[in-house]
C-alpha positions in Angstrom: -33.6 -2.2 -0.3 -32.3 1.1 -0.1 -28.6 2.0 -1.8 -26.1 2.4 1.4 -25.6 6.2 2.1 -22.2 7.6 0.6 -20.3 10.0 2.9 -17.0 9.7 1.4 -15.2 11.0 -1.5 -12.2 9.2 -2.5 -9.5 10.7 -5.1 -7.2 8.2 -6.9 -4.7 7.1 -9.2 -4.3 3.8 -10.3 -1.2 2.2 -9.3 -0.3 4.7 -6.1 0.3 2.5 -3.3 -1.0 5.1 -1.1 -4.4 5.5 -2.3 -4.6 1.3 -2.6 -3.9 1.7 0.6 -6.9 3.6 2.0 -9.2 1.7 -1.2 -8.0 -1.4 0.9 -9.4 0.5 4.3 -12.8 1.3 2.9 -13.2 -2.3 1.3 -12.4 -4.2 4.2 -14.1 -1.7 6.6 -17.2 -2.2 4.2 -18.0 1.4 3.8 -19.5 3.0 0.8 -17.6 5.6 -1.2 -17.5 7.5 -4.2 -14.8 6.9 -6.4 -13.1 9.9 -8.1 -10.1 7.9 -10.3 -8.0 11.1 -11.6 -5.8 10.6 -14.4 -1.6 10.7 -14.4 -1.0 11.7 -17.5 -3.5 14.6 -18.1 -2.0 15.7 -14.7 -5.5 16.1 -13.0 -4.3 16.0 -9.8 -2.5 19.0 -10.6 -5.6 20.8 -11.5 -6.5 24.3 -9.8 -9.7 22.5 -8.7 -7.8 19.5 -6.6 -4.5 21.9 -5.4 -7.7 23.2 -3.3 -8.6 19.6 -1.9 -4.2 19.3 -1.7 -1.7 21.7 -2.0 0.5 19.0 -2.7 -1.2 17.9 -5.6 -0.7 14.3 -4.8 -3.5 11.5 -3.9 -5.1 9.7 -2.2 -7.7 12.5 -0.7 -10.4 12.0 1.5 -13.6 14.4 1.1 -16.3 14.1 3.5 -18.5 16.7 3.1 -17.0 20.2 3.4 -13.3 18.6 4.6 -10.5 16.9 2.6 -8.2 14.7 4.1 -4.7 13.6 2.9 -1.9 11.7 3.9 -2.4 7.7 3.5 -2.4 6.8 6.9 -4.0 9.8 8.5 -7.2 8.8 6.3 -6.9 5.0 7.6 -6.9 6.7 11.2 -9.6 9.3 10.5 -11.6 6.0 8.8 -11.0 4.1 12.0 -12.5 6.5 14.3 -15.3 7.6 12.1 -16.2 4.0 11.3 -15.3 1.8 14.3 -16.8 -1.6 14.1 -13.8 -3.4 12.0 -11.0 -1.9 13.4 -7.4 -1.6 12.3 -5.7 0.3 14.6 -6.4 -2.8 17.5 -9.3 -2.2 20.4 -7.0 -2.2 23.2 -4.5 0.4 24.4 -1.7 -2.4 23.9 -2.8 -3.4 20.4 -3.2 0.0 19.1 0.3 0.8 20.2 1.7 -2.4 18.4 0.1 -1.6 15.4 1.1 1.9 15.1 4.5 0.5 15.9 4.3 -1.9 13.1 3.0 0.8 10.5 6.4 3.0 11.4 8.9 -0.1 11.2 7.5 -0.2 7.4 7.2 3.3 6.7 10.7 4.1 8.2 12.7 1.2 7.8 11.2 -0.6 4.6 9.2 1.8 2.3 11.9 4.2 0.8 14.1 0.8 0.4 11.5 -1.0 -1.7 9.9 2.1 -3.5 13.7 4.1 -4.4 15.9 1.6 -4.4 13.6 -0.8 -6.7 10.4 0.1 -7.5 11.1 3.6 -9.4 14.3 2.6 -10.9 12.5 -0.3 -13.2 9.3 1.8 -13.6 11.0 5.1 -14.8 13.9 3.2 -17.3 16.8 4.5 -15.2 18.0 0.8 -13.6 19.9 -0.2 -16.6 22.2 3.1 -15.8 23.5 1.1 -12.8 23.3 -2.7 -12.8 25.7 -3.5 -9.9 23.6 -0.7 -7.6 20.6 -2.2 -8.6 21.7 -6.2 -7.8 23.5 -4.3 -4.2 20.0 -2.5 -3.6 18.4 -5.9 -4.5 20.4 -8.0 -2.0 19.1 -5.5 0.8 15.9 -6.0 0.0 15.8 -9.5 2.0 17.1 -7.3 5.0 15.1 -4.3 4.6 12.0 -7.4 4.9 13.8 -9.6 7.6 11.6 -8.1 10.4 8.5 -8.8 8.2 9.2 -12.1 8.0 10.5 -13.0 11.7 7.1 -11.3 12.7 4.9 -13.5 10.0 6.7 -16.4 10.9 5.4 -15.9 14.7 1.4 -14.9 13.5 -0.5 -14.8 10.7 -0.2 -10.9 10.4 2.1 -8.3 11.3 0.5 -7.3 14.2 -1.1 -10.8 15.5 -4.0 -12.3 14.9 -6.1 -10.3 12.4 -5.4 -7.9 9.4 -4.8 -4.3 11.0 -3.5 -1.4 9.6 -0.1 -2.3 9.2 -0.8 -5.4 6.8 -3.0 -2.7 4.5 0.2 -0.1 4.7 2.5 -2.7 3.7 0.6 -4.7 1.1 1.0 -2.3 -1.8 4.3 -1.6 -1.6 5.5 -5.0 -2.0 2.9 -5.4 -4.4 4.7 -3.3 -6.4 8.0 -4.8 -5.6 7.0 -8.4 -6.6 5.4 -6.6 -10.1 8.4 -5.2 -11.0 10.2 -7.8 -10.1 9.1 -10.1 -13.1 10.4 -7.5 -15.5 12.2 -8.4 -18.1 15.0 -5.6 -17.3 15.3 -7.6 -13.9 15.6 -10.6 -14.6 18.1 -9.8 -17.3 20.1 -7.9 -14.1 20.0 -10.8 -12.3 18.6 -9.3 -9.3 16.8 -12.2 -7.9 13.5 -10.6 -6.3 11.6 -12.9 -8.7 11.6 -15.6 -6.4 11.1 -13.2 -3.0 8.1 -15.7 -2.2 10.5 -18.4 -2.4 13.1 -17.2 0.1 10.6 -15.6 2.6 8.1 -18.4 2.7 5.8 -16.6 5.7 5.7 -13.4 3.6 4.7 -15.4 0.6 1.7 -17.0 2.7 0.8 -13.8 4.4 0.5 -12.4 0.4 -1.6 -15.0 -0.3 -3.9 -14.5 3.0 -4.0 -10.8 2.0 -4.8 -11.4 -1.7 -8.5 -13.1 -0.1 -9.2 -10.0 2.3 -12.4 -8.6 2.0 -12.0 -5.8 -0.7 -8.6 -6.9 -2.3 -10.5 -7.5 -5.7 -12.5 -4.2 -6.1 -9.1 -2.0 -4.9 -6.7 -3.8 -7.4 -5.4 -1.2 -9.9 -7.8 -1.5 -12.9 -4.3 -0.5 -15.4 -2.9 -3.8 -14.2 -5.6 -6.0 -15.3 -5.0 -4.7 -18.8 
């Protein structure tokens, strides 16, 4: 049997949301890449030899053949078209608009509220500078994933019926929110996102559906297993 042909080029850090996100894209699309995992803290991705692939020096980035692609959710798209038959950005011109409406309610309304407010504060050691604005931010957190919830509480995934793009945007982020959550620095703050499962029940289940997509396992950041 002959070894699936590889097209694709994938650059990576472990632990970026956004390239989990397009590692969740290829695993569930079933296509073949080649992983290029880059390493943080010899600052690889801000070699002379990848500011060519990005000027920005960030991942994830696409290379197929002589073109590199970056920007999370512009390689999902490009993936979509280039590899059709499990789509994620719907089939119809109605479901493709619901998604892509679903993918900006995250990016513009949720994100930067998860990923600022929480997320770098615990990883980075500058939370304990601030309790109360870290229990405030925390207590906006059920807000900021109201609309996730309302919408999960209606279907199974964020945009209906099946996993789509948005679900795969979304995933890693509060991924991230639920690890840090568990800290002890946290918990000691008292800022209650231990038990987010708890208090948005359909988000909890929709976690749990996600956790059993195809390609959650192989796209799980191999530092966390540690």
């Amino acid at each position: 049997m002959e070894a699936p042909t590889v097209d694709h080029e994938l650059f990576w850090i472990s632990g970026s949301p956004y390239a989990w996100r397009v590692q969740l894209a290829l695993g569930y699309k079933g296509v073949p890449y080649a992983s290029r995992r880059m390493d943080s803290a010899r600052q690889e991705n801000r070699s002379p030899a990848f500011i060519v692939l990005n000027p920005r020096g960030k991942v994830p980035v696409l290379k197929t053949g002589n073109v590199a692609l970056y920007e999370s959710v512009a390689i999902m798209a490009f993936l979509d078209r280039a590899h059709p038959a499990v789509p994620l950005f719907g089939q119809t011109v109605k479901e493709h608009g619901h998604i892509w409406q679903r993918v900006s309610e995250f990016e513009n309304y949720t994100r930067d509220m998860l990923d600022v407010e929480i997320v770098r504060p615990l990883l980075r050691g500058y939370a304990k500078d601030d309790p109360g604005a870290m229990r405030a931010s925390a207590a906006r957190v059920y807000d900021a994933l109201g609309w996730m919830e309302q919408a999960l509480s209606i279907a199974p995934y964020l945009a209906g019926n099946d996993i789509t793009a948005a679900d795969i945007v979304a995933l890693p982020n509060i991924q991230m929110l639920r690890r840090v959550a568990v800290r002890p620095q946290a918990i000691e703050m008292a800022l209650g996102l231990e038990t987010l499962d708890a208090h948005l029940p359909a988000l909890g289940a929709w976690l749990s559906r996600m956790e059993a997509m195809r390609g959650y396992d192989a796209a799980y950041p191999p530092h966390w297993r540690i």
